[in-house]
N, CA, C and O atoms as a GROMACS GRO file, in nm:
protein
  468
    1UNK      N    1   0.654  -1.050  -0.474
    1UNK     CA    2   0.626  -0.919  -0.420
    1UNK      C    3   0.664  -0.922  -0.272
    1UNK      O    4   0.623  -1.013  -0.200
    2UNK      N    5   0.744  -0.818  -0.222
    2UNK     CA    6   0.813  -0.797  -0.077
    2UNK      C    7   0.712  -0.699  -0.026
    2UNK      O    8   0.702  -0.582  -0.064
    3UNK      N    9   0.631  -0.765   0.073
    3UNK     CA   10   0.531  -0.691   0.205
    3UNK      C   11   0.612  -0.686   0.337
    3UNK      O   12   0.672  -0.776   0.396
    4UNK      N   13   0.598  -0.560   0.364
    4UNK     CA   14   0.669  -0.578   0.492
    4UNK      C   15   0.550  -0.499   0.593
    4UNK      O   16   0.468  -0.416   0.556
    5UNK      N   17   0.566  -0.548   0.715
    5UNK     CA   18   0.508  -0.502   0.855
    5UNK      C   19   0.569  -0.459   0.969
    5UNK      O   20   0.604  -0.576   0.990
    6UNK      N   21   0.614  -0.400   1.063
    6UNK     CA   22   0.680  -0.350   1.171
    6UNK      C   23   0.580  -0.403   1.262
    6UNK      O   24   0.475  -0.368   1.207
    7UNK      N   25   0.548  -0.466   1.370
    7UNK     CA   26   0.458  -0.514   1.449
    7UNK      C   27   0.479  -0.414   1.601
    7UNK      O   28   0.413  -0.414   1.706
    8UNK      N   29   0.576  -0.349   1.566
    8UNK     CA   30   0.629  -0.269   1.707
    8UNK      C   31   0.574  -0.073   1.624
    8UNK      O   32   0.595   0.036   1.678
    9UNK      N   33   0.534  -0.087   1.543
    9UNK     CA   34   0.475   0.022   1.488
    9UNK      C   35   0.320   0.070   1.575
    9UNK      O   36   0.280   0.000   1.668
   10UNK      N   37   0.276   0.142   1.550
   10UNK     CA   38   0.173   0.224   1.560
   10UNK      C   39   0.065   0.182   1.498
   10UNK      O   40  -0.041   0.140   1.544
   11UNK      N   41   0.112   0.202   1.350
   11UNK     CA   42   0.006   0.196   1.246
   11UNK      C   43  -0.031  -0.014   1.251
   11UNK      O   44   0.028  -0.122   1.254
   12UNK      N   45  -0.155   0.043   1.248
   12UNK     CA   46  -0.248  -0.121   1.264
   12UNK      C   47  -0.197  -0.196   1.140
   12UNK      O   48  -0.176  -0.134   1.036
   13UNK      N   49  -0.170  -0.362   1.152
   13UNK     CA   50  -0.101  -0.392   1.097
   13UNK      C   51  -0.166  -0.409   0.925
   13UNK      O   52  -0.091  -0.418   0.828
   14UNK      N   53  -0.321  -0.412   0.915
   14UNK     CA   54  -0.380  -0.414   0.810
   14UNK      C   55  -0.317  -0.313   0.693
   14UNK      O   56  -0.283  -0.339   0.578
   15UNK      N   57  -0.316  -0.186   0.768
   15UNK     CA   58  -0.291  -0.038   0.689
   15UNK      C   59  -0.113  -0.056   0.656
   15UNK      O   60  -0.062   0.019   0.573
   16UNK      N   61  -0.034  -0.154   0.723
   16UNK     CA   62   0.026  -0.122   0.666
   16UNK      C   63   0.082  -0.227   0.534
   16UNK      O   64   0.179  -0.190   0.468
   17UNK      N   65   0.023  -0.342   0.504
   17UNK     CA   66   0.014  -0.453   0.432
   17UNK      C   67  -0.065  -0.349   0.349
   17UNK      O   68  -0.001  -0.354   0.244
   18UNK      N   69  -0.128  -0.292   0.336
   18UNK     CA   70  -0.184  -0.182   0.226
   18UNK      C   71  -0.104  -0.087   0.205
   18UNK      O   72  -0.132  -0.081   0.086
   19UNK      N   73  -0.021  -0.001   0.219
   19UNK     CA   74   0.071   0.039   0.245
   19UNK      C   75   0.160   0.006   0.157
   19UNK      O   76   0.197   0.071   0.059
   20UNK      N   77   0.192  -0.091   0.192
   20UNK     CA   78   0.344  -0.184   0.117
   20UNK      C   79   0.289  -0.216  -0.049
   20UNK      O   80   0.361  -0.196  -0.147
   21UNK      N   81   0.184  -0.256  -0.055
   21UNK     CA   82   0.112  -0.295  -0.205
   21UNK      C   83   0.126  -0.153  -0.269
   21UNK      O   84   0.173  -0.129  -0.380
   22UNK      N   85   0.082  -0.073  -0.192
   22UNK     CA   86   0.041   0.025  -0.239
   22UNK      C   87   0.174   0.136  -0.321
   22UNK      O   88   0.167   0.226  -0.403
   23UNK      N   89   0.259   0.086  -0.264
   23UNK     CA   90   0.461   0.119  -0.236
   23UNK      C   91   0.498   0.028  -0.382
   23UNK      O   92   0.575   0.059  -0.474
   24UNK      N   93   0.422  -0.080  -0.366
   24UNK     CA   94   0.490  -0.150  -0.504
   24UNK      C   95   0.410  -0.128  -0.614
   24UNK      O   96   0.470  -0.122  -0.721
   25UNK      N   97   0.285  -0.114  -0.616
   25UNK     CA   98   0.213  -0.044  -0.718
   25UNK      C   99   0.283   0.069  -0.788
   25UNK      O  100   0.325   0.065  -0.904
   26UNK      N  101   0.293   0.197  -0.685
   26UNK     CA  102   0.344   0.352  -0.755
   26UNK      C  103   0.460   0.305  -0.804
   26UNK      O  104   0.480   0.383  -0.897
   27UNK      N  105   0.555   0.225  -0.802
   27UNK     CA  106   0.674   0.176  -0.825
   27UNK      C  107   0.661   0.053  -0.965
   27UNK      O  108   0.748  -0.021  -1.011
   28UNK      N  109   0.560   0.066  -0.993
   28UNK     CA  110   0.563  -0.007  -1.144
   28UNK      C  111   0.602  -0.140  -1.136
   28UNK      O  112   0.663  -0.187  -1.232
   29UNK      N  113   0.572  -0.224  -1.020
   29UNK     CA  114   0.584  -0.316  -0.941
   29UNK      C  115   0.468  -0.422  -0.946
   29UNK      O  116   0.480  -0.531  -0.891
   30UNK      N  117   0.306  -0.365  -1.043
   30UNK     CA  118   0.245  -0.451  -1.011
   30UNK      C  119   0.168  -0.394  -1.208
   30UNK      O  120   0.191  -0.294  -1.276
   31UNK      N  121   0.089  -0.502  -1.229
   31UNK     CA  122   0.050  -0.499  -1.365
   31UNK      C  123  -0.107  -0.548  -1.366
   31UNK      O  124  -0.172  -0.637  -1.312
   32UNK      N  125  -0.129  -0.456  -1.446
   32UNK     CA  126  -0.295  -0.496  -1.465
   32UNK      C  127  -0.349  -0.636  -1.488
   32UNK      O  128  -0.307  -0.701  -1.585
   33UNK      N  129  -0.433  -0.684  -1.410
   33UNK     CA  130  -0.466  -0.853  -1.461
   33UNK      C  131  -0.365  -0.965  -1.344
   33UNK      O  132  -0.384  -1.084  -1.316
   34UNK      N  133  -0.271  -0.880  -1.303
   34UNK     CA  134  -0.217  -0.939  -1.219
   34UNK      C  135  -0.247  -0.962  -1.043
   34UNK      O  136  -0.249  -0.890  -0.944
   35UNK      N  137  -0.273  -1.142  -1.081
   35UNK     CA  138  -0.282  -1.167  -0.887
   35UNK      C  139  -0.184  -1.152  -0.801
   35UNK      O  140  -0.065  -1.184  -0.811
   36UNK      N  141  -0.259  -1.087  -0.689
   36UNK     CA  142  -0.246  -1.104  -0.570
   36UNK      C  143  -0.180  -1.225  -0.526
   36UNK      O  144  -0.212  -1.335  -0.570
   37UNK      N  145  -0.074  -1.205  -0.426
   37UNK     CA  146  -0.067  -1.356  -0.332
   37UNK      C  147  -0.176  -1.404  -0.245
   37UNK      O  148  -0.225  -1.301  -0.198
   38UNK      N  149  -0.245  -1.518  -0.194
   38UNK     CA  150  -0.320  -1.518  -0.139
   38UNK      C  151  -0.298  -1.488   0.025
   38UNK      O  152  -0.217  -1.494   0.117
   39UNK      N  153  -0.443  -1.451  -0.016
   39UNK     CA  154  -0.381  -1.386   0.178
   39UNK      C  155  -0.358  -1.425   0.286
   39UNK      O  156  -0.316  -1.356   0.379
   40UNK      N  157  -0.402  -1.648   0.287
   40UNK     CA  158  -0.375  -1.710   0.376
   40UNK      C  159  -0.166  -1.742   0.354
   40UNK      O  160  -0.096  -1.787   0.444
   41UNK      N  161  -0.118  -1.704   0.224
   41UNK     CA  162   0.030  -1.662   0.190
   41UNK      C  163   0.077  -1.625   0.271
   41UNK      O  164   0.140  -1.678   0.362
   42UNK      N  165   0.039  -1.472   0.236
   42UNK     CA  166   0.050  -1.360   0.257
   42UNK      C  167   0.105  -1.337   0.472
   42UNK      O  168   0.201  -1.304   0.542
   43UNK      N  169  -0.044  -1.388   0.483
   43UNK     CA  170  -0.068  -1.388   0.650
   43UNK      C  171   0.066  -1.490   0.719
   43UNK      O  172   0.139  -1.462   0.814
   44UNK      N  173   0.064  -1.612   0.633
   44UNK     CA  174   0.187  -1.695   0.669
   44UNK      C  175   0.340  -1.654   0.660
   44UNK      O  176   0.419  -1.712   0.735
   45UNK      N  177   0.371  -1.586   0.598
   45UNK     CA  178   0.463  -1.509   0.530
   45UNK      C  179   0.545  -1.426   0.615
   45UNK      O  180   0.666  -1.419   0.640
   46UNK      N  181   0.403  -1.343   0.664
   46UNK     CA  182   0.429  -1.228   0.801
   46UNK      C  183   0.405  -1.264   0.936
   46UNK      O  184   0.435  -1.199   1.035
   47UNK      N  185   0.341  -1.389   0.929
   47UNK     CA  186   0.286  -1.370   1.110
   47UNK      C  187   0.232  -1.327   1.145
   47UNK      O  188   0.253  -1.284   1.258
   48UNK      N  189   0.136  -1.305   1.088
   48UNK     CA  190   0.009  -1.254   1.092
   48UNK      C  191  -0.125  -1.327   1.087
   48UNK      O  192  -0.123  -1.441   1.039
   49UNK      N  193  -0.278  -1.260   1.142
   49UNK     CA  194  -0.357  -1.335   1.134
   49UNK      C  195  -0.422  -1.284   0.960
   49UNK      O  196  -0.410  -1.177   0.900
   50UNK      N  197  -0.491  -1.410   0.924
   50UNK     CA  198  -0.526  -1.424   0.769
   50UNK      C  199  -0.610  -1.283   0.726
   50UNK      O  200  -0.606  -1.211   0.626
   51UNK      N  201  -0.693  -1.280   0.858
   51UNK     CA  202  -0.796  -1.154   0.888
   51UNK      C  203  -0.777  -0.988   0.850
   51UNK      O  204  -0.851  -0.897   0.813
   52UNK      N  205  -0.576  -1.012   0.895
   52UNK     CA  206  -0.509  -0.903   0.862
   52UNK      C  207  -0.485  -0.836   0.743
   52UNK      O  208  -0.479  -0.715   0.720
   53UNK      N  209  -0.473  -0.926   0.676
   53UNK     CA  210  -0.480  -0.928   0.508
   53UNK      C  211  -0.607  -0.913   0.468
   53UNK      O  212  -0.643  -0.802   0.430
   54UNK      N  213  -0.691  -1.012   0.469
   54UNK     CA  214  -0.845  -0.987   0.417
   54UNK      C  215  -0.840  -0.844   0.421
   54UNK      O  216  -0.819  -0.780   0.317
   55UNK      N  217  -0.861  -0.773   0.558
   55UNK     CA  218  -0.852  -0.621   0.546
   55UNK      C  219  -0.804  -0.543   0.525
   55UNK      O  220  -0.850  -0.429   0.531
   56UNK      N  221  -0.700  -0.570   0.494
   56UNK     CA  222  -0.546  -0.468   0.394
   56UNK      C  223  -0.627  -0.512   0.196
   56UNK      O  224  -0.642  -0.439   0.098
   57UNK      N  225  -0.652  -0.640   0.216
   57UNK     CA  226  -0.718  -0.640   0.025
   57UNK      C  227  -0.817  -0.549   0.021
   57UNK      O  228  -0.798  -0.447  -0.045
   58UNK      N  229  -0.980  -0.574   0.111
   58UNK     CA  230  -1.082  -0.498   0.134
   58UNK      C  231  -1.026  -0.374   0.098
   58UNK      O  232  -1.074  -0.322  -0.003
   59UNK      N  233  -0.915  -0.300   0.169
   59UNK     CA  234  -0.903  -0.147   0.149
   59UNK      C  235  -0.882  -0.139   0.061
   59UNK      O  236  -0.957  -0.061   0.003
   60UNK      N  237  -0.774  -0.200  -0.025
   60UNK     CA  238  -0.713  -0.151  -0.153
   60UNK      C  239  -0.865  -0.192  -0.225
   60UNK      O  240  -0.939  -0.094  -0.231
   61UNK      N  241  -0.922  -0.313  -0.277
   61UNK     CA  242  -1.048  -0.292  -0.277
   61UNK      C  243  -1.132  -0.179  -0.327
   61UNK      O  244  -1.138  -0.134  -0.441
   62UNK      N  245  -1.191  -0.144  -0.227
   62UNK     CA  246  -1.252  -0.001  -0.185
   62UNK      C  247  -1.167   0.105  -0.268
   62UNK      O  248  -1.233   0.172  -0.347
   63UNK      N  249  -1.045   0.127  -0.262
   63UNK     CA  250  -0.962   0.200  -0.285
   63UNK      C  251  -0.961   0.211  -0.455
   63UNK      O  252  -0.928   0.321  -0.500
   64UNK      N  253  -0.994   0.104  -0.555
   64UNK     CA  254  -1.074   0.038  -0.693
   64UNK      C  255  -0.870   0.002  -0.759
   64UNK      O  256  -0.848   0.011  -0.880
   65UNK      N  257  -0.742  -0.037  -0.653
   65UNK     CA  258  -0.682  -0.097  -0.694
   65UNK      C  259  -0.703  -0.240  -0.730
   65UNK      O  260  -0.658  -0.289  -0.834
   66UNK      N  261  -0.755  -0.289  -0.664
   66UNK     CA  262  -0.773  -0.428  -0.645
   66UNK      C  263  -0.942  -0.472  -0.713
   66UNK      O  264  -1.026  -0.397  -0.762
   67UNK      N  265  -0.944  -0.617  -0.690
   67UNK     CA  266  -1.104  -0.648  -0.775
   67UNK      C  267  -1.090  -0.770  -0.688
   67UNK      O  268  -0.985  -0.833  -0.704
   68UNK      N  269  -1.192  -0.825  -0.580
   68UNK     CA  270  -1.161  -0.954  -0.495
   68UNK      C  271  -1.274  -1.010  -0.573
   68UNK      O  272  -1.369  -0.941  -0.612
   69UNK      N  273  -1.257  -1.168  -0.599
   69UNK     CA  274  -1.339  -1.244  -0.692
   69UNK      C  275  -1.305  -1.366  -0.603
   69UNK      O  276  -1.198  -1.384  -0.544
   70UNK      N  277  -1.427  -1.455  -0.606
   70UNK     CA  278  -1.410  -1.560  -0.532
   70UNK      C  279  -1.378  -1.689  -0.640
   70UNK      O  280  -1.455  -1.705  -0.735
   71UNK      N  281  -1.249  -1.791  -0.620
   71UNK     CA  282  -1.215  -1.803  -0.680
   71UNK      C  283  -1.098  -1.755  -0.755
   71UNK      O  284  -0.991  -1.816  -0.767
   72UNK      N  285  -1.132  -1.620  -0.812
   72UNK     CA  286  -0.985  -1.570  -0.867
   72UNK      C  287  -0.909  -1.500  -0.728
   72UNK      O  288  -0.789  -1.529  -0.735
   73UNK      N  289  -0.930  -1.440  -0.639
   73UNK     CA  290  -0.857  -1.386  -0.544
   73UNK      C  291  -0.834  -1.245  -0.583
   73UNK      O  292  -0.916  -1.171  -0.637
   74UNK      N  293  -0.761  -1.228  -0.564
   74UNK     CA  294  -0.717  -1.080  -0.556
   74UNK      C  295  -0.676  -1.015  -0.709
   74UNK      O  296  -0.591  -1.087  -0.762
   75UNK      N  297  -0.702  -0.933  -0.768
   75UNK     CA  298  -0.648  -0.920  -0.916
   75UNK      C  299  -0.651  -0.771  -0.972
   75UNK      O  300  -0.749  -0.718  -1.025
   76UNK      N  301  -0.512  -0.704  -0.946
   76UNK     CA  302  -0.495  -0.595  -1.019
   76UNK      C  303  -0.561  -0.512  -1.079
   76UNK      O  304  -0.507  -0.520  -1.189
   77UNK      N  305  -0.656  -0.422  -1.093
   77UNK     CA  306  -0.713  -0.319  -1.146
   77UNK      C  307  -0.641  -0.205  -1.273
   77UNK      O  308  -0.524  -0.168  -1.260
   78UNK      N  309  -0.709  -0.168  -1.367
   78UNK     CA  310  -0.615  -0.083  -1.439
   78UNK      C  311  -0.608   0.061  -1.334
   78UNK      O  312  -0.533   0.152  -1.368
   79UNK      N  313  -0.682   0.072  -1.221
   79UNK     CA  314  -0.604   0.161  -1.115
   79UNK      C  315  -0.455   0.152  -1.128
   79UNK      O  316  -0.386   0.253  -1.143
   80UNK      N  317  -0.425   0.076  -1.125
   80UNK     CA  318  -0.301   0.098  -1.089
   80UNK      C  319  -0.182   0.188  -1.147
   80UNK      O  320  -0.080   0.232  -1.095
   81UNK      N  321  -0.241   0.197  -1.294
   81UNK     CA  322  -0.148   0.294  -1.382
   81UNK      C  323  -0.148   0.392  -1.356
   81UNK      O  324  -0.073   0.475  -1.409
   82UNK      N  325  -0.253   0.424  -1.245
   82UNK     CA  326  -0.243   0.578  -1.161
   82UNK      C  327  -0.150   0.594  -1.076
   82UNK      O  328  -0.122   0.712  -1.053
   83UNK      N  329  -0.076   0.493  -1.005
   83UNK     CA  330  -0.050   0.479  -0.912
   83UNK      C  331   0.089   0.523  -0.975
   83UNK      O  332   0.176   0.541  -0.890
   84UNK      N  333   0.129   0.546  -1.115
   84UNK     CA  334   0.264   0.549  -1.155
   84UNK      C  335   0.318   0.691  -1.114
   84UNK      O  336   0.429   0.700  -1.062
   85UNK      N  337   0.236   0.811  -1.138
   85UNK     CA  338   0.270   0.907  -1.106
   85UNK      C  339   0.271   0.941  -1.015
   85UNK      O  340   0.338   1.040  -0.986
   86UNK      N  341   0.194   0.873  -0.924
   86UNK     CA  342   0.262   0.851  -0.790
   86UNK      C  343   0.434   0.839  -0.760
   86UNK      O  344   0.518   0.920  -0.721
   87UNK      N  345   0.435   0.730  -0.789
   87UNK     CA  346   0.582   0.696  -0.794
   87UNK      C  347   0.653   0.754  -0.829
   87UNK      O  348   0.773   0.740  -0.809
   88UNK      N  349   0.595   0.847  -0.901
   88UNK     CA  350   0.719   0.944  -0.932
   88UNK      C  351   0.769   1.099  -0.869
   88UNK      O  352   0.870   1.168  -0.873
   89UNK      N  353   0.655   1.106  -0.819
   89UNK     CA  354   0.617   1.234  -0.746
   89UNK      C  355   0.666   1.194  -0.609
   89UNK      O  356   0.729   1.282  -0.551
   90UNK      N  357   0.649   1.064  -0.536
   90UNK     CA  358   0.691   1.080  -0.404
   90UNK      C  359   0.849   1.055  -0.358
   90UNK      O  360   0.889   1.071  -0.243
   91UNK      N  361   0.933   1.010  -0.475
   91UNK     CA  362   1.075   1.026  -0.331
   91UNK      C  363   1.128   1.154  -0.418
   91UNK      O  364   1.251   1.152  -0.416
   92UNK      N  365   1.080   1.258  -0.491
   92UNK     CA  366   1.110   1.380  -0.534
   92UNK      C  367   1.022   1.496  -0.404
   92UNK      O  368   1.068   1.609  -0.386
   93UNK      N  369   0.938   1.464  -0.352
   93UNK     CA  370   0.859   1.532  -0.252
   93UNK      C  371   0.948   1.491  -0.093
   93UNK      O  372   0.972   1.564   0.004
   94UNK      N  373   0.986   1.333  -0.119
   94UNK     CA  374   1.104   1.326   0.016
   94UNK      C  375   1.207   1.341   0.044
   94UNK      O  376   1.268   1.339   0.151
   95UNK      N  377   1.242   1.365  -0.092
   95UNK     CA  378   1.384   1.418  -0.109
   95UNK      C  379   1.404   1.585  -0.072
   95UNK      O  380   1.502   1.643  -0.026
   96UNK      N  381   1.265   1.639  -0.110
   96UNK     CA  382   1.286   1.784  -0.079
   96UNK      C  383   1.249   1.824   0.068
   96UNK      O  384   1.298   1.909   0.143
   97UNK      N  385   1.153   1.743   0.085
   97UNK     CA  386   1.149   1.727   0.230
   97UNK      C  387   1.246   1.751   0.358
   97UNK      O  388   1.230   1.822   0.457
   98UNK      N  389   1.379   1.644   0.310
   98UNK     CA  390   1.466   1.582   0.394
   98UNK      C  391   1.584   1.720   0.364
   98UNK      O  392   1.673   1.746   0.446
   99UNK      N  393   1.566   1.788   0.247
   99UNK     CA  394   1.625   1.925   0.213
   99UNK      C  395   1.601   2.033   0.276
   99UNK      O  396   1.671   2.133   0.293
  100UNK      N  397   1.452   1.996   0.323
  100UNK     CA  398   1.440   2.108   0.402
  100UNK      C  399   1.449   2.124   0.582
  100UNK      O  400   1.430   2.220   0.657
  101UNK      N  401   1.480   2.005   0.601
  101UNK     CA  402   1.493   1.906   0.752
  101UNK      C  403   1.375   1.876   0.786
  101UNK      O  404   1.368   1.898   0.908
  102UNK      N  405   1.245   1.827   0.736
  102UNK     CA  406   1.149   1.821   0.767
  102UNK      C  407   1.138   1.622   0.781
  102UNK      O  408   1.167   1.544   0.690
  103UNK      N  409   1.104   1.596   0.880
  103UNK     CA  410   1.118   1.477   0.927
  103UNK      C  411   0.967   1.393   0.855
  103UNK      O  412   0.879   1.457   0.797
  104UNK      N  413   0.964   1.255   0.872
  104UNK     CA  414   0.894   1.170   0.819
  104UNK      C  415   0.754   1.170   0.879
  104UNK      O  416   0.669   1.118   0.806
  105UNK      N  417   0.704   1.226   1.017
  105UNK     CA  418   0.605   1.235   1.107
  105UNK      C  419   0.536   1.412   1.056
  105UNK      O  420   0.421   1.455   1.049
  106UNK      N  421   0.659   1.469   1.031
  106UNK     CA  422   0.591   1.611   1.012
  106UNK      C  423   0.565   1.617   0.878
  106UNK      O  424   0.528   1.731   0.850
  107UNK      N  425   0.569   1.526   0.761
  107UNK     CA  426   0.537   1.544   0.616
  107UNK      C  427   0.404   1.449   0.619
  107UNK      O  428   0.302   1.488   0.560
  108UNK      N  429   0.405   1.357   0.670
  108UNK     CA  430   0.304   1.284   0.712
  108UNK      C  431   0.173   1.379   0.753
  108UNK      O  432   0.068   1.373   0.690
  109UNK      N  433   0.192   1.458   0.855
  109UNK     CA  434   0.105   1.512   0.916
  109UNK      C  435   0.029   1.671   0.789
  109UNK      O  436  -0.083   1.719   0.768
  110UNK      N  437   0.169   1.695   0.738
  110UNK     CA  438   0.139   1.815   0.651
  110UNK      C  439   0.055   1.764   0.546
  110UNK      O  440  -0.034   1.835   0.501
  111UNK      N  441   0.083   1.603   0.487
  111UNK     CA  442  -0.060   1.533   0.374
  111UNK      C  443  -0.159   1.520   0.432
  111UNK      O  444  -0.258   1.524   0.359
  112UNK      N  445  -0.185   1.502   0.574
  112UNK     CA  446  -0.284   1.439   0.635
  112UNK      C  447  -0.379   1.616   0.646
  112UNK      O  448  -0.501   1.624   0.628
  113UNK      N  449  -0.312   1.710   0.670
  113UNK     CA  450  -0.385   1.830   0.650
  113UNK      C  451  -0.388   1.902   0.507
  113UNK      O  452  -0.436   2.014   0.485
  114UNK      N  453  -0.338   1.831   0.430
  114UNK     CA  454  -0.384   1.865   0.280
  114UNK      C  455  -0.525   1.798   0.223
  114UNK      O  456  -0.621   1.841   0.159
  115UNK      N  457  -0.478   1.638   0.296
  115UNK     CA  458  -0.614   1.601   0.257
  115UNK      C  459  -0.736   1.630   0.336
  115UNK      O  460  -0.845   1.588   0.295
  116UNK      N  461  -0.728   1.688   0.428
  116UNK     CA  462  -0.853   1.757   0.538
  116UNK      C  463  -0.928   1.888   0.442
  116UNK      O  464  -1.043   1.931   0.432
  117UNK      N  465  -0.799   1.922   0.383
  117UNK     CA  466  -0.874   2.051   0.333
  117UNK      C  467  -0.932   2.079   0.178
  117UNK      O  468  -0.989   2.185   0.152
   0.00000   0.00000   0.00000
């Protein structure tokens, strides 16, 4: 599984290691029952501290993609089969987007006030 981080970004680097899972999930990229890399991996991987990860799993976590078990680590949720229609819905929403010249900051901002309301 390919995680990526921008460290010259904005967004804190946790959210976006959640982010990226979250990118390969809607993308039929991840399977129920299936682990996680571990996050001292994970953290090595990116250059990152381990901490960074812990709190990118925590969210997804919370989020009921993920199931953290001590011992088993990180492990796929049947969440995730939600996550398919996702995947399918979003580069058809960026595609129309980019149709309409609406940039990546202003579609961003237009979900972020969908989900407000």
């Amino acid at each position: 599984m390919l995680i990526r981080v921008d460290p010259s970004s904005d967004v804190p680097l946790f959210e976006q290691v959640a982010a990226s899972i979250r990118s390969v999930a809607s993308r039929g990229g991840l399977r129920v029952g299936e682990r996680l890399p571990a996050a001292r991996d994970v953290a090595d991987s990116l250059d990152v501290n381990v901490h960074t990860v812990l709190r990118a799993y925590q969210a997804l976590r919370d989020e009921g993609l993920i199931d953290l078990r001590r011992g088993r680590g990180a492990v796929v949720t049947d969440r995730v089969l939600q996550y398919g229609d996702l995947g399918h819905d979003l580069p058809r929403l960026v595609a129309q987007a980019k149709r309409l010249g609406i940039g990546p900051h202003a579609l961003s901002a237009m979900i972020r006030q969908e989900f407000a309301s």
